[in-house]
C-alpha positions as CSV (number, residue, x, y, z in Angstrom):
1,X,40.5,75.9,190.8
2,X,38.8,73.9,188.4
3,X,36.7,76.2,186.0
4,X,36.6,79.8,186.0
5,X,33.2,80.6,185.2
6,X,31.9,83.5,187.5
7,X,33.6,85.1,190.2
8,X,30.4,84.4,192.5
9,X,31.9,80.9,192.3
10,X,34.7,82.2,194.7
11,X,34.9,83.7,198.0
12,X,36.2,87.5,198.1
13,X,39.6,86.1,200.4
14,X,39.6,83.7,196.7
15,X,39.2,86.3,194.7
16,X,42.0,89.0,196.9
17,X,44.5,85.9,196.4
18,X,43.8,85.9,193.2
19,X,44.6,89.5,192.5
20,X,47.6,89.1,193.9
21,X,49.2,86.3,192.2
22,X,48.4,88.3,188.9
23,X,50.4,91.2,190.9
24,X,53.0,88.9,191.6
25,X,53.3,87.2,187.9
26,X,53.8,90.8,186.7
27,X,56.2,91.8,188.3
28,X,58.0,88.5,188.7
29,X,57.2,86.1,185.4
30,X,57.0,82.5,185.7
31,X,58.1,81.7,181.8
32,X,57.9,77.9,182.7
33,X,55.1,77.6,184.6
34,X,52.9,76.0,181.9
35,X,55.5,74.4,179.6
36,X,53.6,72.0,177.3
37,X,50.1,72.9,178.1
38,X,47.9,73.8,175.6
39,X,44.8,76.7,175.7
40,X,42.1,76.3,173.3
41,X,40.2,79.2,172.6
42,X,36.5,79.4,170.9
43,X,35.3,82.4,170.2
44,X,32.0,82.7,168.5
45,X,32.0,86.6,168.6
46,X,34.1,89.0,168.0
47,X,37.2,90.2,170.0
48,X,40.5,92.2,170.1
49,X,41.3,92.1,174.2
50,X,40.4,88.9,175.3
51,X,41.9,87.1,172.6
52,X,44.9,89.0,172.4
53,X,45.3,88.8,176.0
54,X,45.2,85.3,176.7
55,X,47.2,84.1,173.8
56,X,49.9,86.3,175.4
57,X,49.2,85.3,178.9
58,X,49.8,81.4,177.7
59,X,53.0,82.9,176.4
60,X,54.6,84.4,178.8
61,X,53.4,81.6,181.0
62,X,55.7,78.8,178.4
63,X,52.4,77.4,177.0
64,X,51.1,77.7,173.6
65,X,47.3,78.7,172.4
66,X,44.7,77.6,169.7
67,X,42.2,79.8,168.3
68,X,38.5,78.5,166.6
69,X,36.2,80.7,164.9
70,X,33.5,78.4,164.1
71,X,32.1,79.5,160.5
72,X,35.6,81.4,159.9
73,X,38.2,78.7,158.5
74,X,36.4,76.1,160.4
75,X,32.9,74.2,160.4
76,X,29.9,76.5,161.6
77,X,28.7,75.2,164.5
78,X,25.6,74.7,165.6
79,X,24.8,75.3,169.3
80,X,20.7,75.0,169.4
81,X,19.7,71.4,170.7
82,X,16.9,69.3,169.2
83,X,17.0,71.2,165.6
84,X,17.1,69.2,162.2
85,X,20.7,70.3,161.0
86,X,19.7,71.3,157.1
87,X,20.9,75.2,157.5
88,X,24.0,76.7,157.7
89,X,25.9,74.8,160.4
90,X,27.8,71.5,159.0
91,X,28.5,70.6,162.8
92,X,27.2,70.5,166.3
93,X,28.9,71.7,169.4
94,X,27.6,68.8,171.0
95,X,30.7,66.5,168.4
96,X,32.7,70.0,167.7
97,X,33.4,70.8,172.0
98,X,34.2,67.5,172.8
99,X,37.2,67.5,170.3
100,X,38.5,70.7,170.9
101,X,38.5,70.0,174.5
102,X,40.5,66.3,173.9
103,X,43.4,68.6,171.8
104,X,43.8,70.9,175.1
105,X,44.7,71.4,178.5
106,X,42.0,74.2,179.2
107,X,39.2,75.2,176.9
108,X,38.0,78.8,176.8
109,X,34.7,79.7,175.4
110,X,32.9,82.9,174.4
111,X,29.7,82.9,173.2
112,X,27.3,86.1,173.5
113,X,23.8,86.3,174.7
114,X,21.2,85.5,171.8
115,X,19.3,89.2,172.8
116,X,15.7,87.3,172.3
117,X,14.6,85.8,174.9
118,X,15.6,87.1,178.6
119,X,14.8,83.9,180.6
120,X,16.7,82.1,178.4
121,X,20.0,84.0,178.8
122,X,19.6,85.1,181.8
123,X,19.7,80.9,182.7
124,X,22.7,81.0,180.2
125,X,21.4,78.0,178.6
126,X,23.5,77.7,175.3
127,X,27.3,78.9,177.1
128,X,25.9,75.9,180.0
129,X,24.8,73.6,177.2
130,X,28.4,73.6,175.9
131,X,30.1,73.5,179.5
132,X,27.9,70.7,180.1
133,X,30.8,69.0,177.2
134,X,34.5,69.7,178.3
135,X,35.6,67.8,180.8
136,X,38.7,70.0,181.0
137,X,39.6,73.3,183.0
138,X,36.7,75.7,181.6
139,X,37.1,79.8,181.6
140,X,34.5,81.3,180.6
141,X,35.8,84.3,178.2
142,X,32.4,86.1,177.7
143,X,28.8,84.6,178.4
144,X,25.0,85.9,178.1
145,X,24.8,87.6,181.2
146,X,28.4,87.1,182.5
147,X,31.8,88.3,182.2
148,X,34.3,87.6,184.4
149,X,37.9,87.9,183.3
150,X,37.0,91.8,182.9
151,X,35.5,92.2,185.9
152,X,38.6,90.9,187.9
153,X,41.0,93.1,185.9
154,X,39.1,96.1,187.0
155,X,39.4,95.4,191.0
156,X,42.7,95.1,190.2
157,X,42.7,98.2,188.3
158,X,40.5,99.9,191.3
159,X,43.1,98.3,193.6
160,X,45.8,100.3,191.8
161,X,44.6,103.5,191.4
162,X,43.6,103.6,194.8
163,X,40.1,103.2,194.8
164,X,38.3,102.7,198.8
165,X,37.1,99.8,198.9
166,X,33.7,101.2,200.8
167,X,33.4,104.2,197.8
168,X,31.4,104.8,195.5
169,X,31.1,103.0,192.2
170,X,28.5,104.3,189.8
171,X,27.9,102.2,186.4
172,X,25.7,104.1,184.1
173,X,24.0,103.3,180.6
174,X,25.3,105.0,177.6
175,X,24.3,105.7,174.5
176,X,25.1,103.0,171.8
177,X,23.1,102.5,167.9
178,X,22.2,98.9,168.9
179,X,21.0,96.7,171.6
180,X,24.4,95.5,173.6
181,X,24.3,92.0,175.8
182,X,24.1,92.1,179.6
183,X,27.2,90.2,180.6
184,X,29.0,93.3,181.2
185,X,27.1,95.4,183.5
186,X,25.8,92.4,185.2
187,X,29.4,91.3,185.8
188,X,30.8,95.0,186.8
189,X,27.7,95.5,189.3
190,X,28.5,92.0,191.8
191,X,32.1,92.9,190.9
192,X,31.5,96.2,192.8
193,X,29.3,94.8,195.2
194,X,31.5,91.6,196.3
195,X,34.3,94.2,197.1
196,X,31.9,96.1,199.4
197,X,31.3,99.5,197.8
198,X,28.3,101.7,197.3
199,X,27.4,100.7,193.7
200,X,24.3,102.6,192.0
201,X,23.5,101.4,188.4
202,X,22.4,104.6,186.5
203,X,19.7,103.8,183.8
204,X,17.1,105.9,182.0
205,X,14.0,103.9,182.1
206,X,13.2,100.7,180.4
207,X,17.0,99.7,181.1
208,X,17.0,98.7,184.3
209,X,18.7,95.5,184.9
210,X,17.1,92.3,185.4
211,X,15.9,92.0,188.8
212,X,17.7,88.3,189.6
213,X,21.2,90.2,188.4
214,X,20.1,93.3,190.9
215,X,19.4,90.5,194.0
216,X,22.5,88.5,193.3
217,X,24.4,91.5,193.6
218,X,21.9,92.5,196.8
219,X,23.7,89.5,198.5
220,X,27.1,90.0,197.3
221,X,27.1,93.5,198.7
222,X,25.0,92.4,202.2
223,X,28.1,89.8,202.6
224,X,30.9,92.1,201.6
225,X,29.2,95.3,203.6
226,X,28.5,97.9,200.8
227,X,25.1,98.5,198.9
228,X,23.2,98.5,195.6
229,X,20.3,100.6,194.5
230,X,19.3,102.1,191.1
231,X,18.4,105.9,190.0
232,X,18.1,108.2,187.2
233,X,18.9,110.6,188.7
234,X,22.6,111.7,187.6
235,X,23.9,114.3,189.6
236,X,22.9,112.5,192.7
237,X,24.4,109.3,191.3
238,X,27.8,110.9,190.9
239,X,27.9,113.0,193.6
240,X,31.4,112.2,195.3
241,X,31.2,109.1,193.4
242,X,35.3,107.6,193.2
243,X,34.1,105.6,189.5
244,X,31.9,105.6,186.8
245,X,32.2,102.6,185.1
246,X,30.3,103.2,181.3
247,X,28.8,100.6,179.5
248,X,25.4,100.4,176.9
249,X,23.1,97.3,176.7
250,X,19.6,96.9,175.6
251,X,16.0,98.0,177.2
252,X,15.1,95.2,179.6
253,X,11.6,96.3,179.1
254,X,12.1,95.3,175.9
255,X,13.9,92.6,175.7
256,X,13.9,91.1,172.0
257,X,11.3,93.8,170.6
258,X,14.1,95.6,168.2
259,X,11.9,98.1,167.2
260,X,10.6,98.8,170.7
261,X,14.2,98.8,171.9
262,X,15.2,101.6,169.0
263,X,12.8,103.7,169.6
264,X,13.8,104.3,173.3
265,X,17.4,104.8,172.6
266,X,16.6,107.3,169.6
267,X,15.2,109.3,172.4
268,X,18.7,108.6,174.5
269,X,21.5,110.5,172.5
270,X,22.3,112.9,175.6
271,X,23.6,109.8,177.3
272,X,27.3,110.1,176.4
273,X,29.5,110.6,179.4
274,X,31.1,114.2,178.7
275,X,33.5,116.6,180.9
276,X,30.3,118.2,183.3
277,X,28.9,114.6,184.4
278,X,31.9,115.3,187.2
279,X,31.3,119.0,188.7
280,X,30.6,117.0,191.8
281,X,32.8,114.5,191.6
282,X,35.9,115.9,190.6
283,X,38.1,112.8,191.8
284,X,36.0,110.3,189.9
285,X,37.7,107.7,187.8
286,X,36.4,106.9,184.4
287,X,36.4,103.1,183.2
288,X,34.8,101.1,180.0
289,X,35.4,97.3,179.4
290,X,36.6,98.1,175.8
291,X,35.6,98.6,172.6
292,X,33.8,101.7,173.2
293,X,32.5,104.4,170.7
294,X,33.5,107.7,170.9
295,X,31.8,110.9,170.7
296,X,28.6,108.4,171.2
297,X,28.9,106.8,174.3
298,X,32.0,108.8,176.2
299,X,33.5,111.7,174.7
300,X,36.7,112.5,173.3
301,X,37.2,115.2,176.4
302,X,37.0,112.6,178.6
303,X,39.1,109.5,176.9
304,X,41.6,111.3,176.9
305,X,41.7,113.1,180.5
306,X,43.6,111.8,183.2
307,X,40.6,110.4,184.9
308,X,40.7,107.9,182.4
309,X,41.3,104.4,183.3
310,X,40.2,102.3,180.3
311,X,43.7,101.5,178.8
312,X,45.3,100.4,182.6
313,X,42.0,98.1,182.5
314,X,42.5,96.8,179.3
315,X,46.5,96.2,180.2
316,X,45.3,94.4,183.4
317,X,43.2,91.7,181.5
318,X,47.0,90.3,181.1
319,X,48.4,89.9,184.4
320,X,44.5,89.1,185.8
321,X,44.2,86.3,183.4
322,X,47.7,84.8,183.8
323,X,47.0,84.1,187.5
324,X,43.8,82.6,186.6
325,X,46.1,80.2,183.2
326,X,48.4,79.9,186.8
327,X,45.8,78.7,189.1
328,X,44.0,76.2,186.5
329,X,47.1,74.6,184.6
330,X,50.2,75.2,187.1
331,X,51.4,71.6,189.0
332,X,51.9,73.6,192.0
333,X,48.6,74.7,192.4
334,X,47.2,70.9,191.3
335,X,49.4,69.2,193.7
336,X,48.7,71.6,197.0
């Protein structure tokens, strides 16, 4: 492994081994594996899991970490290509990547969808602008339209809570104040589909997803032997449904109009997951990425139930992203 960028980058047997070397770290810690390496981290949002998470994974591992917020302590940094640089940003990615990259081992990036123009991030042109610099092991810690550190931490939480692999796997829209990015549910729905369940994404309309993120997923379920297909329907959706994997993001039909977009949502209050979404699907798991808002997107009632999976999810980003630190930086795994 030389970049972790997208688990459509890896077979599923890939991805399987994967899970369980991050089974096997857990429960039996290599705390010299990566003695002397060095992670560099650049985040230009916000975070609480992923940054916490791999800073301890390089830990435990015997490596050490570096964190960059551009604009925070550091240079702002500007990521647009061709603009004259008289604004706020004292440095371009195209000088500011290269050097972070030549202080580290592996270079982790995160850098959220602009939310203006949907070609544009949907081609994840300003996260592939800056890979196009580091000439290092690259994981990608949050993109436009991708996501995929989370998305392996929830097989593996699906994996431990027992989850069939040919169930069904329901990720619905929910209500948030503001437009959210893509790289989430676009992430969660191939995740679902590469391990061969019955995924339905339930949206109201004017959020469906992007049709090339429903196709890609098409194909990653036709290969793997489940399904995809879209409804608003909810009680069908979760009818015997195993999970219902929450998340919010923006109107698609939208995309960029944020007066279009508020206007939809105002209508869209009702859309926060609450204790009768499961009369048919008593057995159904509950899962969320992380941060989520309560009493607005998924109530209290059902946090805190026992059909709750969000905390083992947010645990598992550890063990999930030490095998991938494992797989990138490890000598073993370079010299086999």
């Amino acid at each position: 492994m030389k970049r972790f960028m997208d688990l459509a980058d890896f077979s599923r047997d890939e991805v399987v081994a994967l899970l369980k070397l991050a089974q096997r770290l857990e429960t039996h810690p290599e705390p010299r594996a990566l003695a002397g390496k060095i992670l560099g981290l650049v985040f230009f949002n916000p975070s609480l899991r992923t940054l916490a998470s791999f800073q301890v994974a390089m830990a435990r591992l015997g490596g050490t970490s570096f964190v960059i917020n551009p604009g925070q302590g550091t240079w702002q940094l500007e990521t647009r290509d061709g603009v004259v640089m008289d604004g706020a940003a004292a440095e371009h990615v195209r000088e500011g990547i290269p050097v972070l990259a030549s202080y580290c081992d592996a270079l982790g990036i995160r850098a959220f969808a602009e939310g203006k123009d949907l070609a544009r991030d949907l081609a994840e042109t300003a996260f592939n602008g800056m890979a196009s610099l580091v000439d290092k092991p690259l994981i990608n810690l949050e993109s436009a339209i991708n996501h995929p550190c989370q998305v392996l931490a929830d097989w593996k939480t699906m994996d431990e809570v027992k989850v069939p692999e040919g169930g069904r796997f329901v990720l619905s829209w929910a209500y948030h104040p503001r437009a959210l990015p893509l790289a989430v549910p676009a992430a969660a729905v191939h995740m679902a589909a590469m391990r061969g369940m019955e995924v339905i994404v339930l949206r109201p309309e004017g959020f469906a997803l992007p049709g090339a993120i429903m196709e890609r997923a098409r194909r990653a379920a036709a290969a793997a032997g489940g399904s995809v297909r879209e409804t608003t329907d909810r009680d069908e959706a979760l009818r015997g449904a195993q999970v219902l994997y929450v998340k919010e993001w923006g109107a698609t039909a939208s995309y960029g109009d944020a007066a279009e977009d508020a206007r939809l949502r105002s209508q869209l209050t009702g859309w926060c997951v609450r204790g009768d979404w499961f009369s048919a699907a008593p057995d159904c798991h509950v899962m969320h990425c992380l941060p989520v808002r309560r009493n607005t997107a998924i109530a209290d009632e059902v946090l805190d139930s026992a059909r709750s999976v969000v905390q083992r999810e947010a645990y598992n980003r550890l063990p999930a992203q030490m095998a991938v630190l494992h797989q990138l930086l490890s000598s073993r795994h370079k010299e086999s």
